[in-house]
Structure formats: structure tokens, C-alpha cells
N, C-alpha and C positions, 0 to 999 in steps of 0.2 A: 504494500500500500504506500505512495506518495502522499505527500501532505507541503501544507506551504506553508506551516506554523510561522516557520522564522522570517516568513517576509508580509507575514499578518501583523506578527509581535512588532518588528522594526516597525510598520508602518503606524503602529500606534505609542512608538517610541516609548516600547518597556524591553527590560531586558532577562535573561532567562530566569533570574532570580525572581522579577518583579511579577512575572505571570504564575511562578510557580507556588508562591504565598496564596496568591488568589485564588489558584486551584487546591491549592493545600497538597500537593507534592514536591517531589525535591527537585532542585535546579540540574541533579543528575536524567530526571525522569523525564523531565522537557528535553535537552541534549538529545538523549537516546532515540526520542519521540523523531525530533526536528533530523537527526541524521537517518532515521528509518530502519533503526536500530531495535526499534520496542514498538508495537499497537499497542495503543491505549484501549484499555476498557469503553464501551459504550458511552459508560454514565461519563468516563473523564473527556472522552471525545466531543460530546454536548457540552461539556462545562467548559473545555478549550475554546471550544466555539462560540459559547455566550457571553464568554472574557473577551473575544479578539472579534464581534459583534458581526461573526461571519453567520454561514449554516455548516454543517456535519460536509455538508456535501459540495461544498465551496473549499473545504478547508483539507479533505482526504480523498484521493482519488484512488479506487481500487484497479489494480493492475494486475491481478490474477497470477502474478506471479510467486512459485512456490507453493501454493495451495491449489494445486491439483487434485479435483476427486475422479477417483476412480472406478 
């Protein structure tokens, strides 16, 4: 999954600490998020997105990649 956290954040000039208070996880857990390192849970996915005043769907683009069913 792609996502474009880090130029949602920038563009409302916070930085990864300052989003990660607000969602109440750690400055590691956005990082991980932003490099596509980690999916976020649903609820965190909605609450990223109601901090960075995007939608779910603005903000994560699924790309099918890796998660192949069989």
C-alpha cells in the first residue's frame, strides 16, 4: 500500500512528532507508516486522515502488491 502521509503532514506544516501526539503513537510508527514500512490499523488510518483533513482514500492507495490471494 502507498500512502502520501509525508506530503499531507508537510503540507500542513507538522512534523512527524507533531502528528504522532495527535494520533497518540510514536514518531517511530509514522516513519515506518510514511516509508511503507508498516499499515496502519483501520481505526489509525481514519484518524491519520482526520488529523491531515484528507479521506482514507486520498491518503492510501492500494497497490496489490505482496498480498496475493490464492
Amino acid at each position: 500500500m502507498e500512502n502520501i502521509i509525508k506530503e499531507a503532514r508537510k503540507a500542513k506544516k507538522m512534523s512527524q512528532e507533531d502528528l504522532a501526539k495527535v494520533c497518540g503513537v510514536s514518531r517511530q510508527t509514522i516513519n515506518a507508516i510514511e516509508n511503507n514500512k508498516y499499515d496502519p490499523s483501520l481505526a489509525l488510518a481514519f484518524q491519520l486522515a482526520f488529523c491531515l483533513g484528507v479521506s482514507v482514500d486520498q491518503l492510501f492507495q492500494y497497490t496489490g502488491k505482496g498480498n496475493e490471494i490464492e
